[in-house]
C-alpha positions as CSV (number, residue, x, y, z in Angstrom):
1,X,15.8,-23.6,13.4
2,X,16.5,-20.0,12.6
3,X,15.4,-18.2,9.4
4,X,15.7,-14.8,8.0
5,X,12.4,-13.8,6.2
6,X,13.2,-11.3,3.6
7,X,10.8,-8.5,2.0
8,X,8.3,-9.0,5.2
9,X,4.7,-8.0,4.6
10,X,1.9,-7.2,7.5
11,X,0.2,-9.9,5.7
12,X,2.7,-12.7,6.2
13,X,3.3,-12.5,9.9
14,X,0.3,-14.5,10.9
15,X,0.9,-17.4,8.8
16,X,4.1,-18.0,10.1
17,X,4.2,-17.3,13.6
18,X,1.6,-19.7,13.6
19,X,3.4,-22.6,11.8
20,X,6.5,-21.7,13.3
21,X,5.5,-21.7,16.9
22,X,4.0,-25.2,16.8
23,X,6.9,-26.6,14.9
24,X,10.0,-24.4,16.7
25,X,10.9,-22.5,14.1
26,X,12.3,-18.7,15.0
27,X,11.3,-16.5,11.8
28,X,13.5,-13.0,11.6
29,X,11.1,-10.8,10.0
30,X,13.1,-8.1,7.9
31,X,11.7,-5.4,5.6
32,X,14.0,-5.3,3.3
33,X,14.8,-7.1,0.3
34,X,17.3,-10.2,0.6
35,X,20.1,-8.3,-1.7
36,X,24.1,-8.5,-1.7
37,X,24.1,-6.1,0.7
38,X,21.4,-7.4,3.1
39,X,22.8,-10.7,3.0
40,X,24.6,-10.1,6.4
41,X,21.2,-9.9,8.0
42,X,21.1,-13.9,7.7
43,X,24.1,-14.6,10.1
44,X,23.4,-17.1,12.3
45,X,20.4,-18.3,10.3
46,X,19.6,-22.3,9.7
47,X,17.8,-20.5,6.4
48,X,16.7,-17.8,4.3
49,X,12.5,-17.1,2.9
50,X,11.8,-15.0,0.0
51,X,9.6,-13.8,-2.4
52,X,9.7,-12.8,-6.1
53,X,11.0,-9.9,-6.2
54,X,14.2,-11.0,-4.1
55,X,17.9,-11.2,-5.4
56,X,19.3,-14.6,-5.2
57,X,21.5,-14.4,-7.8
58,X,25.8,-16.1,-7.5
59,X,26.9,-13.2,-5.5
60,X,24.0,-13.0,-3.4
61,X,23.8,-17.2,-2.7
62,X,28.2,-17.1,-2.1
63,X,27.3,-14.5,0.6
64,X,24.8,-16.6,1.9
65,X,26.9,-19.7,2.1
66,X,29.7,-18.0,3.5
67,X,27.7,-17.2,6.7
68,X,26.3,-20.9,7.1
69,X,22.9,-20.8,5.5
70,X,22.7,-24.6,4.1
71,X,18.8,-23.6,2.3
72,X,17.3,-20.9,0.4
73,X,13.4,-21.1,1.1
74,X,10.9,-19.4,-1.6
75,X,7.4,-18.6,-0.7
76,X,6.4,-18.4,-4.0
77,X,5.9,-20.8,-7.4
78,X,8.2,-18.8,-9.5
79,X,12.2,-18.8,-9.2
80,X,13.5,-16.7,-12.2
81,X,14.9,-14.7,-9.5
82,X,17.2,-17.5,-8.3
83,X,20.3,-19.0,-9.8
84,X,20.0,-22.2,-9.5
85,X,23.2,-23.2,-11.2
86,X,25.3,-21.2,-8.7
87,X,23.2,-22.7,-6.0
88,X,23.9,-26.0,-7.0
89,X,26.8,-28.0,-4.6
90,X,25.9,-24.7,-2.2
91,X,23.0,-24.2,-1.0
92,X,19.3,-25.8,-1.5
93,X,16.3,-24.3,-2.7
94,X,12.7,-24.9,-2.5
95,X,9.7,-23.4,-3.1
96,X,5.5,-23.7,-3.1
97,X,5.1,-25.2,-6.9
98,X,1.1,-24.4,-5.8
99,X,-0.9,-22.3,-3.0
100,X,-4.3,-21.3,-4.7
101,X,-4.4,-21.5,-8.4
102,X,-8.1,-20.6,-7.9
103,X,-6.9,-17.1,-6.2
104,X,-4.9,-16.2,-9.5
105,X,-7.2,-17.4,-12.1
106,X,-10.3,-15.4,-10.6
107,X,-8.3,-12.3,-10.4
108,X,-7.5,-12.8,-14.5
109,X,-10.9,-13.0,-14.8
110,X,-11.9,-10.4,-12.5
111,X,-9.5,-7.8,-14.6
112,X,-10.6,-8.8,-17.9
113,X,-14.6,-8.5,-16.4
114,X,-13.7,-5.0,-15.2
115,X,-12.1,-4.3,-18.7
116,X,-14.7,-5.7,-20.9
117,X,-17.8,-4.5,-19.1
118,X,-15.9,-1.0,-17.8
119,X,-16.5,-1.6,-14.2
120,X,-13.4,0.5,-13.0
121,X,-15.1,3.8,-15.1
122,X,-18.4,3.1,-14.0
123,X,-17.5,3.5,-10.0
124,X,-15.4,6.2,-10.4
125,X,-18.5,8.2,-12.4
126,X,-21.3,7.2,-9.3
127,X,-19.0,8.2,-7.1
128,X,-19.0,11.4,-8.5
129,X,-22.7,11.5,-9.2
130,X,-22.4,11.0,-12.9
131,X,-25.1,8.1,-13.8
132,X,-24.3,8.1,-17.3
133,X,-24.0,5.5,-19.2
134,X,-21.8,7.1,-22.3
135,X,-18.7,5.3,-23.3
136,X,-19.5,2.0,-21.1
137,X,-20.9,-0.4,-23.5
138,X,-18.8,-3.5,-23.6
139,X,-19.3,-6.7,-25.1
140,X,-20.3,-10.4,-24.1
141,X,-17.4,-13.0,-23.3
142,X,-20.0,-16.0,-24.9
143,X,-18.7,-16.9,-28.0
144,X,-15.1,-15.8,-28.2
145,X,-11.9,-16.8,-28.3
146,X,-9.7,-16.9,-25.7
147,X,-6.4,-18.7,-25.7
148,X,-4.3,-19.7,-22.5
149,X,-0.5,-19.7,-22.7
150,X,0.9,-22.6,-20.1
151,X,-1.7,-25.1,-18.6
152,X,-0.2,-26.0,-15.4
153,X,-2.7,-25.8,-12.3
154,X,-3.8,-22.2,-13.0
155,X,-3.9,-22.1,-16.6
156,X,-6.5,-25.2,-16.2
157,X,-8.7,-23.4,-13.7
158,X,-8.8,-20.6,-16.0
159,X,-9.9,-22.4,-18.5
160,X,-12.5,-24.0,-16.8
161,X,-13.9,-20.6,-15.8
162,X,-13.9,-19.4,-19.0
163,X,-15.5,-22.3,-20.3
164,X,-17.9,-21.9,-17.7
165,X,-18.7,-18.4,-20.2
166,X,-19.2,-20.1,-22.3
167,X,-16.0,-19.7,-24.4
168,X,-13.5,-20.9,-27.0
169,X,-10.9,-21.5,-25.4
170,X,-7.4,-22.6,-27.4
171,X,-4.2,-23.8,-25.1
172,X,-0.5,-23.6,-26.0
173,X,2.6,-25.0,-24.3
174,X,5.7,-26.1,-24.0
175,X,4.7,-29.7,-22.9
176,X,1.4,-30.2,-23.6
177,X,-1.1,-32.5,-21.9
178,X,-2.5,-35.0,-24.1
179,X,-4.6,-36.2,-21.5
180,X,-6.2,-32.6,-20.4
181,X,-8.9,-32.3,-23.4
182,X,-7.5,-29.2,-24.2
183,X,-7.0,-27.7,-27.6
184,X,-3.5,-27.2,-28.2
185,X,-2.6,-25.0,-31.2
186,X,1.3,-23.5,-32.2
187,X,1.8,-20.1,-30.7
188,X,1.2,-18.0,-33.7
189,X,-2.2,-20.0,-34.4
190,X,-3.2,-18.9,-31.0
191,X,-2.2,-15.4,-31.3
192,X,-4.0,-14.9,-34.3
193,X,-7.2,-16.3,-33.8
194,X,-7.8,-15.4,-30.4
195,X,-9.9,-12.5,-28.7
196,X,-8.5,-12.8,-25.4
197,X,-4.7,-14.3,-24.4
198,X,-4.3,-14.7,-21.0
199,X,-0.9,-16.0,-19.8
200,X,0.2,-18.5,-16.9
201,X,3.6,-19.5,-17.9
202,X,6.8,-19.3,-16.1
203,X,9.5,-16.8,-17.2
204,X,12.6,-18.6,-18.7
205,X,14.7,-17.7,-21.3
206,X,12.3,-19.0,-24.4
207,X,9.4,-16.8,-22.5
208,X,11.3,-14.4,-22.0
209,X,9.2,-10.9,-23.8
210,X,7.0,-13.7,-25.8
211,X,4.7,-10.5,-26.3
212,X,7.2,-8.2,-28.3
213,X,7.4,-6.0,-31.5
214,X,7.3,-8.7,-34.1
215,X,4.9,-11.2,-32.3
216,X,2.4,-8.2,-31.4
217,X,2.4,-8.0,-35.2
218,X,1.1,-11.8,-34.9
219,X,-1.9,-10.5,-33.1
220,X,-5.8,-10.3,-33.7
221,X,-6.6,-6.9,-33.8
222,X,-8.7,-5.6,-30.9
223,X,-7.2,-8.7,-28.8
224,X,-7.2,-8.2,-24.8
225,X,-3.8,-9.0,-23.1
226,X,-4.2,-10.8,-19.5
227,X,-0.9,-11.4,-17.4
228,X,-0.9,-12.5,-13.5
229,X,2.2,-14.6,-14.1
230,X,5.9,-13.0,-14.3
231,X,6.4,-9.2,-16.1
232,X,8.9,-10.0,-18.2
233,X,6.7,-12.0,-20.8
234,X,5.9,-9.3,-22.2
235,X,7.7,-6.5,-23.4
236,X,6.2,-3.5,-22.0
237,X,7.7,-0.6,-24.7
238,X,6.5,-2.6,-26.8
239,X,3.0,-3.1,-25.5
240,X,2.5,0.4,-24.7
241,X,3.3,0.6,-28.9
242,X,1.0,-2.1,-29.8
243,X,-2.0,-0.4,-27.6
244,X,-1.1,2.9,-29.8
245,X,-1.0,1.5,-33.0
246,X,-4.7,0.0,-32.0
247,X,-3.8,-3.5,-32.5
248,X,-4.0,-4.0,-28.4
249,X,-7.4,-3.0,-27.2
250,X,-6.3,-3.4,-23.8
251,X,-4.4,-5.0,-21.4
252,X,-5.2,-6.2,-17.7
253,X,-1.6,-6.8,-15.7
254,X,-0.6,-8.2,-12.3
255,X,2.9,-7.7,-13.0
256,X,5.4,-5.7,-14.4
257,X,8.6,-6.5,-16.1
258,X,10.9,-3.4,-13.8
259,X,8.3,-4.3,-11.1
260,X,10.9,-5.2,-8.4
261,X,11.6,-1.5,-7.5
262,X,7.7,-0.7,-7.1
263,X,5.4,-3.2,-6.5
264,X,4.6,-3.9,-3.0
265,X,5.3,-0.2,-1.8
266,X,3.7,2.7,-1.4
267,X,5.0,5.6,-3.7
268,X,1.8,7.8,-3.6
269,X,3.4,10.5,-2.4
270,X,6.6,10.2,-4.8
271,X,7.2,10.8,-8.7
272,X,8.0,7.4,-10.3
273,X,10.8,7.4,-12.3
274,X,9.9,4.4,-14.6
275,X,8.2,6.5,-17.8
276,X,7.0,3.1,-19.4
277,X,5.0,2.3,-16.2
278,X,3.6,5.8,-15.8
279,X,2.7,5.6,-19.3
280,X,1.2,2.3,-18.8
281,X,-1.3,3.6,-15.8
282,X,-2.2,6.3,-17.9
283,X,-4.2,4.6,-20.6
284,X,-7.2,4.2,-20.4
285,X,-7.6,1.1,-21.8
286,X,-4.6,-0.4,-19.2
287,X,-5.8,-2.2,-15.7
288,X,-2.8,-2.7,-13.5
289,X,-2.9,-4.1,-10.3
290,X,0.7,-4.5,-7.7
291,X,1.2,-8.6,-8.4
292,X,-1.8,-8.8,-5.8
293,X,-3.4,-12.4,-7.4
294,X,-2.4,-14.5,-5.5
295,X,-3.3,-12.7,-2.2
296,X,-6.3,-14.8,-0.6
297,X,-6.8,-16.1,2.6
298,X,-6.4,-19.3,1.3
299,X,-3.6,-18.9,-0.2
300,X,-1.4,-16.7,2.2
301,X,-2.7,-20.2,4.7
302,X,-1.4,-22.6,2.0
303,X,1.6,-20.4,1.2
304,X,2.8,-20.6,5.1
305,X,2.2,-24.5,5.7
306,X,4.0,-25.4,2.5
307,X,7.1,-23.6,3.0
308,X,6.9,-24.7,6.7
309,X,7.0,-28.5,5.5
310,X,9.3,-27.7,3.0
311,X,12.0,-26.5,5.7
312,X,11.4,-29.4,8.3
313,X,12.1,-31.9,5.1
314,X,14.8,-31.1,4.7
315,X,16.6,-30.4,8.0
316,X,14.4,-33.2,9.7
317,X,14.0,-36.0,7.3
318,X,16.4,-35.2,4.3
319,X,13.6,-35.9,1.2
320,X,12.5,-31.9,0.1
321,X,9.8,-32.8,-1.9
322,X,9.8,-28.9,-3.6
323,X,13.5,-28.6,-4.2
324,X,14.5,-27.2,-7.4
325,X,16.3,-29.3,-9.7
326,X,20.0,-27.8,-10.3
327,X,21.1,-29.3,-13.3
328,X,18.3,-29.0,-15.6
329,X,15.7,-26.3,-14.3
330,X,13.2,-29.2,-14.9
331,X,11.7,-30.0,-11.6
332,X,9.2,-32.7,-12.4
333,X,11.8,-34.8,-14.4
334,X,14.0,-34.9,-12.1
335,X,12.2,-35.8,-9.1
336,X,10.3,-38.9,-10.5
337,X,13.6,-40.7,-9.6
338,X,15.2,-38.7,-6.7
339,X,14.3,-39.8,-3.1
340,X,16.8,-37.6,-1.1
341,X,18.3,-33.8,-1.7
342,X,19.7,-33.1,-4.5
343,X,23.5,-32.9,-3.5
């Protein structure tokens, strides 16, 4: 089996070799981004990997189907970047629903620690001699409120480490679990009583900007913002507003909305011609790291076995446990009563 691997890091080579080797599997590493016009690059492949901020979009999969590739392989929970509608009757697609959920719920909490308590400031002043303590009092996580928007795997281990702070903690989604113990509140309960709202959601069309003009009007004042799921929940113009009228007192962000153009490269040599992201890393009140949570050991291991399996199901035994459902966009309901591919 052949397969183009798209957007290549220095970090995902290991991982694969590895599981490749023992299985026969010849990976094509390519730096560049699966796009129309990088499509080509997949001729004579079984099968394409990518990652989140790859294009899989109609054009992109009839290009891909035109030179023979019969499955498009995500390495990665999240497939707002793939159309699964034009994929369906085409090509298959499946992807690692979960790698470490541990990995990106202590990195929420390791941004919102270095936010509350002002750890960034502080090691930028030693460093520079300044022992000072002026303008680095923060305030205890006991007691408040934090609420947790989706409560799949990582929303749950989240909450459990905030619990574990000895927090409030208040839960909202789509389909809640009655059986989890959780909380659940509407949306706009949530948003107004809470301290803290850290989201774990995926990006569809009803979450798409969720955090926006009018629902930032929803918020507690002085609330902290926490996203290390998809950028587009929340509308950054509008954040970057919200922080300036003082109803946001600060925001801790794995991910950008425009973050496809950016992320994962190295531009400190270069002016950035995104405004609303420079103006984002400019406040001082803004923590921004490159959509870096989910990068453990652990998970880049888990990551590399699970999309391994998930291409020798389907060309060896025909059942792809992780393929995306076409029809719906609801994996789990569809599954329960599929035992082979989906087409």
């Amino acid at each position: 089996m052949r397969i183009a691997f798209f957007d290549t890091k220095d970090y995902d080579k290991p991982g694969f070799l590895k599981a490749g080797e023992k299985y026969g599997m010849e990976f094509r590493f390519f730096e560049t981004k699966l796009t129309e016009d990088t499509a080509a690059l997949a001729a004579g492949c079984d099968a394409v990997c990518v990652f989140v901020n790859d294009t899989v979009n109609a054009a992109v999969l009839e290009r891909l189907y035109a030179l023979g590739v019969k499955l498009v392989a995500l390495r990665c929970a999240g497939y707002n970047n793939v159309d699964v509608q034009a994929a369906f009757g085409k090509i298959h697609v499946v992807r690692v629903p979960a790698y470490s959920p541990y990995a990106v719920a202590e990195h929420a909490m390791a941004l919102l620690l270095t936010s509350v308590r002002r750890i960034h400031k502080a090691y930028n002043r030693v460093r520079d001699f300044n022992f000072s303590l002026n303008g680095l009092t923060g305030f205890d996580l006991h007691g408040k409120t934090v609420g947790v928007v989706g409560t799949g795997k990582i929303g749950r281990v989240f909450i459990d480490i905030c619990r574990g702070f000895g927090m409030r903690v208040l839960a909202y989604d789509k389909f809640p679990n009655p059986d989890a113990g959780l909380d659940y509140v509407e949306l706009d309960t949530l948003f107004r009583e809470s301290d803290v709202i850290s989201f774990h959601c995926p990006l569809t069309e009803e979450t798409y900007h969720l955090v926006n003009g009018e629902s930032i009007r929803k918020l507690k004042k002085g609330v902290i913002l926490l996203n290390t799921s998809r950028g587009a929940l929340i509308d950054a113009a509008a954040l970057v507003t919200g922080i300036k009228e003082r109803i946001i007192s600060a925001a801790c962000l794995d991910v950008y909305e425009e973050e496809s153009d950016v992320f994962f490269r190295d531009f400190s040599g270069h002016i950035v011609d995104d405004d609303t992201l420079a103006r984002l890393i400019s406040l001082p009140n803004v923590i921004l790291t490159s959509h870096q949570a989910f990068l453990t050991n652990e998970a880049l291991e888990n990551i590399a076995e699970t999309t391994v399996k998930n291409i020798r199901a389907f060309f060896e035994t025909g059942v792809p446990e992780n393929e995306l459902c076409y029809r719906c966009g609801r994996i789990e309901e569809c599954r329960r009563d599929r035992s082979g591919k989906c087409f």
